[in-house]
N, C-alpha and C positions, 0 to 999 in steps of 0.2 A: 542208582546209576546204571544207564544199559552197560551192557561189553565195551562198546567203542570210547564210553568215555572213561570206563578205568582202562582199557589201552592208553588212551592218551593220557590220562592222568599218571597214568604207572611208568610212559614213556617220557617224561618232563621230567617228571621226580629222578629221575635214571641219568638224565641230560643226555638225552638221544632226541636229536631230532627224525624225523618222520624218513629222511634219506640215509639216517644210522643205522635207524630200526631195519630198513628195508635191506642194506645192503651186506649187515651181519645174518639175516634169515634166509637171504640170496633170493630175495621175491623184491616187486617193482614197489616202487615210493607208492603209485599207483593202487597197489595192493593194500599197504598202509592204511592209506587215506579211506580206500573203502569200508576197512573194519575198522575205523575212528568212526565212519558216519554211519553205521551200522548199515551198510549196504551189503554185508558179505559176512562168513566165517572163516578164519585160519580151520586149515585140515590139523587133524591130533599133533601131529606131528610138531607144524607149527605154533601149536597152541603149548606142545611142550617146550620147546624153544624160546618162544615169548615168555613164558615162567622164570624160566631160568634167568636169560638175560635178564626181566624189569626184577628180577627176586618176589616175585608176587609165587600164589599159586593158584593154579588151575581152579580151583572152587570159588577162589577170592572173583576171578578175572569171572567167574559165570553165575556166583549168590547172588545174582541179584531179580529172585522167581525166574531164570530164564526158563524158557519154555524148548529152545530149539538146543539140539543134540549133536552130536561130531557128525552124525553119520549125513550126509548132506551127498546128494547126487545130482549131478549132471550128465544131462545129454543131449547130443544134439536131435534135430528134428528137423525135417522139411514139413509147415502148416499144410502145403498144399497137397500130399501124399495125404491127408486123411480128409473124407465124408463130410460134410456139411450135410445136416438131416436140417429137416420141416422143425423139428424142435429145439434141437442141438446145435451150434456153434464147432466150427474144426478143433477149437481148444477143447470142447469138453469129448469130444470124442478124442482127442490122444489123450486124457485122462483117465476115461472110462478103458479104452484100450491096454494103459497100462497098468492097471488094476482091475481086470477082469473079474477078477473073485471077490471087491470091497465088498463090506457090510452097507457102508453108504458112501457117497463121494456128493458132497455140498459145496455148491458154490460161494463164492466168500466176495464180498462188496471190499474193495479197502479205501483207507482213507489216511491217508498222512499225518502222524501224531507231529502237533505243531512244538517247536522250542518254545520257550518264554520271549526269548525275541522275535519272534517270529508273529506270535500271538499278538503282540503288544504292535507290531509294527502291521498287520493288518487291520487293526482296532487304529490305529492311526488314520490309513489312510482310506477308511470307510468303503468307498465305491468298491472296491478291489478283494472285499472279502472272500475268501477260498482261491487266493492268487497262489500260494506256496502249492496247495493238494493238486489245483490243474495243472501245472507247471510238474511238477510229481509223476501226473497221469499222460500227461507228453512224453515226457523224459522214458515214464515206463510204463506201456498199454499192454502190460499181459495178464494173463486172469489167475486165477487165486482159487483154491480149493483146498479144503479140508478131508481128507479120506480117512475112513476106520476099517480096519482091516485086522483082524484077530486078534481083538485087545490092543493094536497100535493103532494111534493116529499120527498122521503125515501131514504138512504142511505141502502143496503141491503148488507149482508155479510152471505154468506156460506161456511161453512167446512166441513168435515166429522161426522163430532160431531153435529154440533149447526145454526143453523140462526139467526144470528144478525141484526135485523130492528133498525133503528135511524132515527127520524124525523128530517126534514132540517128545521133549521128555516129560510132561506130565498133563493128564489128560485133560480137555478145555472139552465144559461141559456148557460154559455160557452162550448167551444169543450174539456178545458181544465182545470182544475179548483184545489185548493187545499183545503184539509180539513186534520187540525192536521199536525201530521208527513207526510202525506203522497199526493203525487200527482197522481190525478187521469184524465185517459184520455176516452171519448166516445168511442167506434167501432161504429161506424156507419157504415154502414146502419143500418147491421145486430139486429134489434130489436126483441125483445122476445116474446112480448105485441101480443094481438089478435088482437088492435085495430088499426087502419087506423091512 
């Protein structure tokens, strides 16, 4: 099971609905629902709070191989303050920018790990296969990088808007690998990184 679904599973058992949850943590129903569908993390904080209330604990809400760590950042970002090179994309230059010193910084393909329903209803309706992942890639066009940076790896996320950093808590050495909803694949060669 990811996070979002022993949240929800933990918050049923509890008989909290998703407006209880939300309004004893003092964050939005909105909030909720994101870290039900794995689109987001509760900060520590929150993550201790949710403990307490569903009576679960913190390891319970995260055994399950997660790969992503409290330390998660945000920030904002104007795309258009940064370079567009002959080679490079604005996103990988605010990445490369913000990691100046990586080891490597690899761009990452992703692809939306489909539910069982979800599977089954594309297998349905034939013509329409990879309708859930385009609809995914509408919904969210920002690009995906992997950085190694002194024995850590970061999950790195840019949009137009925002750079999203998330610390790996355990190292992903594969070509292909999954974290949350979502499957993620290397380009290789093609590395970002200044380093060798």
């Amino acid at each position: 099971m990811t996070f979002g679904e022993k949240l929800q599973d933990s918050r049923k058992k509890a008989g909290l609905s998703q407006e209880q949850l939300a309004e004893k943590l003092s964050v939005s129903r909105s909030a909720v629902a994101k870290w039900e569908n794995d689109n987001g993390m509760p900060d520590i904080d929150n993550f201790k709070a949710i403990a307490q209330l569903l009576d679960v604990s913190i390891d319970y809400l995260l055994a399950n191989g997660s790969t992503l760590e409290f330390e998660v950042m945000r920030e904002p970002i104007d795309i258009n303050s940064f370079e567009k090179s002959k080679r490079n994309f604005r996103h990988d230059t605010v990445v490369v920018s913000k990691f100046p010193d990586a080891d490597s910084i690899i761009p990452l393909w992703r692809e939306k790990k489909l539910s069982k329903w979800e599977t089954a209803y594309e297998w349905i309706i034939g013509p329409f296969f990879g309708m859930f992942d385009t609809m995914d890639k509408i919904h969210d066009n920002s690009y995906y990088y992997l950085v190694e940076q002194k024995d850590q790896q970061y999950l790195v996320n840019v949009s137009n808007e925002f750079v999203t950093t998330s610390k790996l808590t355990r190292r992903i050495n594969e070509k292909k690998f999954i974290i949350g909803k979502y499957k993620f694949k290397r380009l290789d060669p093609q590395d970002l990184g200044k380093k060798a």
